[in-house]
VMD Tcl script that builds the backbone (N, CA, C; Angstrom):
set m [mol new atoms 324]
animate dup $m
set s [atomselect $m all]
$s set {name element resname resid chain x y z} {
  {N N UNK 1 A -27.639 37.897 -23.147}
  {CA C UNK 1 A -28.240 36.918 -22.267}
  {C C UNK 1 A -27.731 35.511 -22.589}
  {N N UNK 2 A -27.190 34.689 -24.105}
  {CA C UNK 2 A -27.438 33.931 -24.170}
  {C C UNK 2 A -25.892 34.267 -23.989}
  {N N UNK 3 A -24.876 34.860 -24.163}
  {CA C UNK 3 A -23.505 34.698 -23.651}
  {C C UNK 3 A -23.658 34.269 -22.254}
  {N N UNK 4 A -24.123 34.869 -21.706}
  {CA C UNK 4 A -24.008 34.444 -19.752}
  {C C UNK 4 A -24.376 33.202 -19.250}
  {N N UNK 5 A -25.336 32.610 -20.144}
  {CA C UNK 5 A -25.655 31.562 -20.037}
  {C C UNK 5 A -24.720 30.478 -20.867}
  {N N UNK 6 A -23.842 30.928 -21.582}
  {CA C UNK 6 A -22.940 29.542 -22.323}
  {C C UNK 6 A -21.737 29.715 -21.427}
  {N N UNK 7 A -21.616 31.241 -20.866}
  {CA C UNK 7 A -20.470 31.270 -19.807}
  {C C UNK 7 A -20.332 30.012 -18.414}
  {N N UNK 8 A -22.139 30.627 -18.087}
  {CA C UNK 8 A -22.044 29.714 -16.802}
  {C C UNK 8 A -22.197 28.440 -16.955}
  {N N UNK 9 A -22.758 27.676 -18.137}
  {CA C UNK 9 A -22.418 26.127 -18.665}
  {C C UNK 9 A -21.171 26.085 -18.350}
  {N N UNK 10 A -20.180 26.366 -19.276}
  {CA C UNK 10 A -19.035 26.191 -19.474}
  {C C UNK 10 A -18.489 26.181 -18.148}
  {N N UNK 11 A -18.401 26.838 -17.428}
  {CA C UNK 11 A -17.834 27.203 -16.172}
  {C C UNK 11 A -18.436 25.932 -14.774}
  {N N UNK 12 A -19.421 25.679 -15.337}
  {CA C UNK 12 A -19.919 24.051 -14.636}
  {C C UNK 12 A -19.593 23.308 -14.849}
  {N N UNK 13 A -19.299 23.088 -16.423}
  {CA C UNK 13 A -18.581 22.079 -16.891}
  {C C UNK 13 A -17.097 21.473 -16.593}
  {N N UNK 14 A -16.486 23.063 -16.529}
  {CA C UNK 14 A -14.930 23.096 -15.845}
  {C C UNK 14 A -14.991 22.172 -14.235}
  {N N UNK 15 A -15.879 23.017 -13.362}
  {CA C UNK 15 A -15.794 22.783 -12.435}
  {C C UNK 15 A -16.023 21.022 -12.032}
  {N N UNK 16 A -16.880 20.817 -12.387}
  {CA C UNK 16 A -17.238 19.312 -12.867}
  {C C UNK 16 A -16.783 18.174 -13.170}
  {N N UNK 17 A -15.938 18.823 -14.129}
  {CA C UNK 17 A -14.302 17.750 -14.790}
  {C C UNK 17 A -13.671 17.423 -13.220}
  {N N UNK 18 A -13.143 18.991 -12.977}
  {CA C UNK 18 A -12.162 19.032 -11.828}
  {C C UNK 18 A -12.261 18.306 -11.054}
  {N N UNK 19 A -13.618 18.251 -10.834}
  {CA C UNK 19 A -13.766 17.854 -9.222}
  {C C UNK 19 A -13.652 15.710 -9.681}
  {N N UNK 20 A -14.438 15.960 -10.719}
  {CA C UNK 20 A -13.875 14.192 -11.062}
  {C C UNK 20 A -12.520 13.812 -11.357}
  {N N UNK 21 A -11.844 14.641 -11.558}
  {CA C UNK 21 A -10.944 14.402 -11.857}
  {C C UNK 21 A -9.888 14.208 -10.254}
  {N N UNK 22 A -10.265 14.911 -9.086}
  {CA C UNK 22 A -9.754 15.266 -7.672}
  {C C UNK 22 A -10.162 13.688 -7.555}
  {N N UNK 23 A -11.153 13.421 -7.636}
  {CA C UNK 23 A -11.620 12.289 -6.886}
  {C C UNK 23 A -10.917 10.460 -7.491}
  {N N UNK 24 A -10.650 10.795 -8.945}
  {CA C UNK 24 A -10.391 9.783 -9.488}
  {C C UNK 24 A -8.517 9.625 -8.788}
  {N N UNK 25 A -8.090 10.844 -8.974}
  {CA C UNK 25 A -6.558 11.145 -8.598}
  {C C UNK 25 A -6.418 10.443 -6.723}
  {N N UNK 26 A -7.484 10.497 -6.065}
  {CA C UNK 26 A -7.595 10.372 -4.502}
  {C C UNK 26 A -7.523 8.538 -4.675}
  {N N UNK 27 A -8.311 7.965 -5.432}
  {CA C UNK 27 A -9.045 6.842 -5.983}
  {C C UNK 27 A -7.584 6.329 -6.197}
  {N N UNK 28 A -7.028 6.721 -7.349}
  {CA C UNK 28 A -5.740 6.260 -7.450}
  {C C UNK 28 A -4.424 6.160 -6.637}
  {N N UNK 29 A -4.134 7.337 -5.849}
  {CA C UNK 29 A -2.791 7.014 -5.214}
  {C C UNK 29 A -3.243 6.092 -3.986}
  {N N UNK 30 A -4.262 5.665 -3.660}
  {CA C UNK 30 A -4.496 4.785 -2.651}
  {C C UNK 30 A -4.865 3.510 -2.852}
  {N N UNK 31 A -5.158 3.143 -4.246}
  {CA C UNK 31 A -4.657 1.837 -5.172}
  {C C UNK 31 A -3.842 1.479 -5.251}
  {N N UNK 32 A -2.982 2.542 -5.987}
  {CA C UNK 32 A -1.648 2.076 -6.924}
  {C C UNK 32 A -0.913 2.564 -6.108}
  {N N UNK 33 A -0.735 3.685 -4.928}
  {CA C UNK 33 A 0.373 4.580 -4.722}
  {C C UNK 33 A 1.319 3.464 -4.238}
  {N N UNK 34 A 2.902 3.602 -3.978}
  {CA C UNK 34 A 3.961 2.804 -3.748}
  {C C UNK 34 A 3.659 2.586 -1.949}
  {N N UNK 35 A 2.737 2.438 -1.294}
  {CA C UNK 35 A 2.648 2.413 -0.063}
  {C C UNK 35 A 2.262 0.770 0.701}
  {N N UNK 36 A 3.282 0.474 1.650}
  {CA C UNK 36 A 2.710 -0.759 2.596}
  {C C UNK 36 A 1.205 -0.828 2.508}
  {N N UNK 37 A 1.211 -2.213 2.682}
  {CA C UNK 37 A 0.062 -2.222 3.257}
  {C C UNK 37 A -0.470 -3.617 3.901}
  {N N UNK 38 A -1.505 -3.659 4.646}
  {CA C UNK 38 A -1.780 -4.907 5.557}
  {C C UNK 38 A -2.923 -5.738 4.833}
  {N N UNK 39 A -2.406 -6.882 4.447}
  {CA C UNK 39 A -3.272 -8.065 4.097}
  {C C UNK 39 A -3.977 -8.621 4.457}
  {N N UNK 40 A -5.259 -9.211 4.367}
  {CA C UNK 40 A -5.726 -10.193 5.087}
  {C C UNK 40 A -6.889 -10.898 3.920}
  {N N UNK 41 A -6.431 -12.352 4.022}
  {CA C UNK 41 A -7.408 -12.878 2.982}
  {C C UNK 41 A -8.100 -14.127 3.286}
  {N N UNK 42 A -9.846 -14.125 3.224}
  {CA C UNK 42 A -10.271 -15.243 3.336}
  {C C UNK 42 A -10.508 -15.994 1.779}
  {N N UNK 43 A -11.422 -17.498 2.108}
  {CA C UNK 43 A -11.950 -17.918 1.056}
  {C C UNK 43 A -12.616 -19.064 1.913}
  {N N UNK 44 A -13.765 -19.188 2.554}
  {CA C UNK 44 A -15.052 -19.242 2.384}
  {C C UNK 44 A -14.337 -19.580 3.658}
  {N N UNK 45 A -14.827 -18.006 4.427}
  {CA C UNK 45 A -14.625 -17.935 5.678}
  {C C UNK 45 A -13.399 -18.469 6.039}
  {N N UNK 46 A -12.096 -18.910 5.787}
  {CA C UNK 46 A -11.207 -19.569 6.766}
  {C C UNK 46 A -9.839 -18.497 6.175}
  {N N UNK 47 A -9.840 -17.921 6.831}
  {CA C UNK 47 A -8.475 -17.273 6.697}
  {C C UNK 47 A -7.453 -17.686 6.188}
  {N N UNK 48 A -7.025 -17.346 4.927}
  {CA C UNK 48 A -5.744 -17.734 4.064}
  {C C UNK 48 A -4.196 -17.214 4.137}
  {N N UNK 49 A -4.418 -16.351 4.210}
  {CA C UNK 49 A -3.189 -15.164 4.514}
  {C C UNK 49 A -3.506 -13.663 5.321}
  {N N UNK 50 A -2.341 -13.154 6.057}
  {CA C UNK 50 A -2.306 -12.417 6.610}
  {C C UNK 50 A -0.773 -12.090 6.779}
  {N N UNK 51 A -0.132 -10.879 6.182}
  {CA C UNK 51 A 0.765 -10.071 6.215}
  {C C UNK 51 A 0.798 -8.933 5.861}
  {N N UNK 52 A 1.683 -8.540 5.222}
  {CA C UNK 52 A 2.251 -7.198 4.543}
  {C C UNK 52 A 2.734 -6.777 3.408}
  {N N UNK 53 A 3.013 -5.868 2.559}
  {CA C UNK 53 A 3.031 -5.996 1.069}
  {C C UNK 53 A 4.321 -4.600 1.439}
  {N N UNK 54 A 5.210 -4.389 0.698}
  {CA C UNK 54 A 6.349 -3.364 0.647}
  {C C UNK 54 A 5.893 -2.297 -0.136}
  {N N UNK 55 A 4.826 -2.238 -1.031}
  {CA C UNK 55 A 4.703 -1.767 -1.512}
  {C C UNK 55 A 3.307 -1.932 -2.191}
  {N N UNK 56 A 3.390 -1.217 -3.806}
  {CA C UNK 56 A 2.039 -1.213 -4.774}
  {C C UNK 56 A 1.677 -2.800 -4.449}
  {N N UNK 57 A 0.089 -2.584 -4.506}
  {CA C UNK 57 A -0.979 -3.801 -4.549}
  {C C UNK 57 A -1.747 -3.860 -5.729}
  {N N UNK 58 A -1.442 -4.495 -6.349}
  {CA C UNK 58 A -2.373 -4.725 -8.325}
  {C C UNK 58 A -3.303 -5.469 -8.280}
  {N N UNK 59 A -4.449 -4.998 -8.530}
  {CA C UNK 59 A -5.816 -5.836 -8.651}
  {C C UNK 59 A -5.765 -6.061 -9.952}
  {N N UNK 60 A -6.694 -7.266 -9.961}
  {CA C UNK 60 A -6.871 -7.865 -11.488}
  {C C UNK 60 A -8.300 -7.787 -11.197}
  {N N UNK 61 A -9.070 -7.827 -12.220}
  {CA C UNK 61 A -10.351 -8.211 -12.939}
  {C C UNK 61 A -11.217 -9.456 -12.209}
  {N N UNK 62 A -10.503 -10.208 -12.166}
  {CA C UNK 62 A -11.098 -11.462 -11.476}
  {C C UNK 62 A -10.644 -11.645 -10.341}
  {N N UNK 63 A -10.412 -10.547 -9.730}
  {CA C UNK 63 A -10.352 -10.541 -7.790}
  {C C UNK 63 A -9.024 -11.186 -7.573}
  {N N UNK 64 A -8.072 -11.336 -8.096}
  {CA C UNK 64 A -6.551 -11.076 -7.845}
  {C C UNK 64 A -5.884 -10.505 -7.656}
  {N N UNK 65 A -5.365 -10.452 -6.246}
  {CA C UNK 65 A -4.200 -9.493 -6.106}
  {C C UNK 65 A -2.922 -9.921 -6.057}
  {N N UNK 66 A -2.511 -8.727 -6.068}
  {CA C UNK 66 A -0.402 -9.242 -6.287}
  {C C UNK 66 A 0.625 -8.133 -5.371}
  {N N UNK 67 A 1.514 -8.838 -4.990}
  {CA C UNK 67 A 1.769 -7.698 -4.684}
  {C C UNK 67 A 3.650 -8.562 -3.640}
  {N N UNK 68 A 4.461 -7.574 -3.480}
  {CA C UNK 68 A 5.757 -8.273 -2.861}
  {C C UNK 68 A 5.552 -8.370 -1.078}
  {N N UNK 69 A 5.254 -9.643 -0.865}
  {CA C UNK 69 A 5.333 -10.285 0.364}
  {C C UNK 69 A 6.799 -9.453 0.940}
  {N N UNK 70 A 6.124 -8.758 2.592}
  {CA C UNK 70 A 7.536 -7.893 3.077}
  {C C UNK 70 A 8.089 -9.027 3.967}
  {N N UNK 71 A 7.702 -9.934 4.258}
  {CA C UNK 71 A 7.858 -11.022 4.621}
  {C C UNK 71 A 8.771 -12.033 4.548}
  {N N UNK 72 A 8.534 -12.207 3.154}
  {CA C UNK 72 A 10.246 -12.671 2.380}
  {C C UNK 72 A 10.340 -12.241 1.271}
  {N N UNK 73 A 9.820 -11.187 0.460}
  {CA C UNK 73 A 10.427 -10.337 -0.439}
  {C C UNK 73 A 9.895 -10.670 -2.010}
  {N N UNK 74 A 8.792 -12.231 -1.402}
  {CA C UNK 74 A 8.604 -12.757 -3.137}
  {C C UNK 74 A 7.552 -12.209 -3.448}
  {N N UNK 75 A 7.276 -12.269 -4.948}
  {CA C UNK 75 A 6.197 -11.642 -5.424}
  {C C UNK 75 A 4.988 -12.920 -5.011}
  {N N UNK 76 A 3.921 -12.236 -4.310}
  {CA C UNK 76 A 3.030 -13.124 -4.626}
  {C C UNK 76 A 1.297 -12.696 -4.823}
  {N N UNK 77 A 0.990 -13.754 -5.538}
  {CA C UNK 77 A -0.421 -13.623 -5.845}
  {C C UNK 77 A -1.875 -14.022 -4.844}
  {N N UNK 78 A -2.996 -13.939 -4.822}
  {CA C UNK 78 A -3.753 -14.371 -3.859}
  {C C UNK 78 A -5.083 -13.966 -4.696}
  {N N UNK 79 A -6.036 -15.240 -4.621}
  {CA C UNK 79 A -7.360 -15.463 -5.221}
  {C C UNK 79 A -8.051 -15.461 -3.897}
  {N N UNK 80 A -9.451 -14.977 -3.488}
  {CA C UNK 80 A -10.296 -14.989 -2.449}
  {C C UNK 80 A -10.876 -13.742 -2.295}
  {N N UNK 81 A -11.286 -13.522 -1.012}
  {CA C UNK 81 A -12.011 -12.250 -0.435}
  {C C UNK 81 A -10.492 -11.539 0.236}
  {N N UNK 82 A -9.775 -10.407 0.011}
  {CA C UNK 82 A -9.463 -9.964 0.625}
  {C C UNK 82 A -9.491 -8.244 0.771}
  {N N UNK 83 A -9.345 -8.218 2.332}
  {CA C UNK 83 A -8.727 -6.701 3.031}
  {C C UNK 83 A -7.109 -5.855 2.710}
  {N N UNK 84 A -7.449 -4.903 2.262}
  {CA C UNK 84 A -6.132 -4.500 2.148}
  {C C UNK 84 A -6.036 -3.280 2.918}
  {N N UNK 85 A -5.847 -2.670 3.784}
  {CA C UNK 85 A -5.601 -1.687 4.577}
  {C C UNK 85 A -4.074 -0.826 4.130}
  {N N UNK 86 A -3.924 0.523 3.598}
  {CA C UNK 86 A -2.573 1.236 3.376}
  {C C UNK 86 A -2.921 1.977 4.196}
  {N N UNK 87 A -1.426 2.190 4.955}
  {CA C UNK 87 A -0.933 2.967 5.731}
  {C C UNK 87 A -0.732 3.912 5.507}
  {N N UNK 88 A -1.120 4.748 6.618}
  {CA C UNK 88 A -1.409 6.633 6.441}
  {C C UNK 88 A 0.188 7.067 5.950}
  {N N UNK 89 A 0.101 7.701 5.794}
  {CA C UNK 89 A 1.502 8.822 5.660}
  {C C UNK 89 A 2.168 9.210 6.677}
  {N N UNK 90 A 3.644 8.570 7.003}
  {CA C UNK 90 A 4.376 8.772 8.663}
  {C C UNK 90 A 3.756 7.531 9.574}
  {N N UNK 91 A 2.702 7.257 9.680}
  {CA C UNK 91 A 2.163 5.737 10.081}
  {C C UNK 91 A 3.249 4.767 10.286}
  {N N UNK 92 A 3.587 4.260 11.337}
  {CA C UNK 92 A 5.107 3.543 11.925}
  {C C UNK 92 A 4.504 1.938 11.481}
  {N N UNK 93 A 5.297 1.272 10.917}
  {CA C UNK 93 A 4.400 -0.333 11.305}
  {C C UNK 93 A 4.539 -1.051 12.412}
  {N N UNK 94 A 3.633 -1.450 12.987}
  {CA C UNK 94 A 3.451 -2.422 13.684}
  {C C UNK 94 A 4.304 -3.451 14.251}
  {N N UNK 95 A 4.859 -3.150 15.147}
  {CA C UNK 95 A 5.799 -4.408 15.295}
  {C C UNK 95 A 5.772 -5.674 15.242}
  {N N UNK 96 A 6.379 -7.099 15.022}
  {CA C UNK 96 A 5.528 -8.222 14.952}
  {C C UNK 96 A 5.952 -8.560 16.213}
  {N N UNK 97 A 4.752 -9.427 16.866}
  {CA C UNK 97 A 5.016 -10.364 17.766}
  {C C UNK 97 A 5.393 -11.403 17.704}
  {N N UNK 98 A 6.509 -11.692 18.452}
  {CA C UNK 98 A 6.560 -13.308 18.650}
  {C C UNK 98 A 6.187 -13.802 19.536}
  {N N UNK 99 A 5.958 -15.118 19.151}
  {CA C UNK 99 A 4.997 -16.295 20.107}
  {C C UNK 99 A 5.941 -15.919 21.338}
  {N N UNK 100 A 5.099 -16.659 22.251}
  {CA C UNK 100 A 5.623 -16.649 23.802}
  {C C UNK 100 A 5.335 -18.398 23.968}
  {N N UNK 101 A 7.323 -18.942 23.866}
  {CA C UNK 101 A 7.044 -20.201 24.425}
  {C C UNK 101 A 6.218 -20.852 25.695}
  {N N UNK 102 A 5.562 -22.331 25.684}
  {CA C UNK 102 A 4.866 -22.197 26.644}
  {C C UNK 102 A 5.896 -22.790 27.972}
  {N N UNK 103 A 5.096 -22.446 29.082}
  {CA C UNK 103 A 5.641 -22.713 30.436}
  {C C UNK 103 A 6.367 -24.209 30.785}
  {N N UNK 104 A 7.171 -24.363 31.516}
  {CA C UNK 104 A 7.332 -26.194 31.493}
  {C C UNK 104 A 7.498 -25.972 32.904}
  {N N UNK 105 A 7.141 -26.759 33.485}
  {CA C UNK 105 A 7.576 -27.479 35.130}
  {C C UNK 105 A 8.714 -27.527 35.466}
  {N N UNK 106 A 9.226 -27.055 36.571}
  {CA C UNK 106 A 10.412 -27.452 36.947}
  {C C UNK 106 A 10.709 -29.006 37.228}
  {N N UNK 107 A 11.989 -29.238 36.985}
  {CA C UNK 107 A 12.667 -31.004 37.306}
  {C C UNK 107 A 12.160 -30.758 38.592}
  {N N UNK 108 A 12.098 -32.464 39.083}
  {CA C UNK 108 A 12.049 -32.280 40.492}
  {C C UNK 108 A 13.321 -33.303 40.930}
}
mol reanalyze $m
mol bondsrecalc $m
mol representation Tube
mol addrep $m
């Protein structure tokens, strides 16, 4: 009796790890994994930045992120509230828009 019962501990225990362990692994490649992703950062309410990252996004401790601007390629940092959105897997990006000059009058 008391074997079946250290069996089925044990066997909870396994299962248990695993499954924290599934979840921490899910947790991670969508942190750290090498994937784009879309920026957007306030600081007290007024929008600071908004682009794209080529890649990994590194959080710090004190709400810093880092990460290579796809933009122009530099590494950069950013203090505030921000959104980071990564892109699904096969997920195309977004094309950018450009402004649409405005209208002028014809000469007369």
């Amino acid at each position: 009796m008391t074997r079946t019962v250290a069996l089925v501990l044990i066997a909870g225990l396994a299962v248990t790890a695993a499954a924290c362990t599934e979840s921490k692994r899910a947790r991670n490649a969508a942190t750290w994994g090498d994937k784009p992703a879309d920026i957007t950062c306030w600081t007290y309410g007024t929008e600071t930045f908004s682009g794209r990252s080529t890649g990994k996004v590194e959080y710090n401790d004190g709400g810093r992120i880092a990460f290579v601007d796809a933009a122009n390629g530099r590494y950069t940092t950013i203090d505030g509230e921000c959104r980071v959105v990564y892109l699904a897997d096969g997920e195309a990006a977004e094309p950018a828009v450009e402004p649409v000059p405005p209208a002028t009058a014809p000469a007369a």
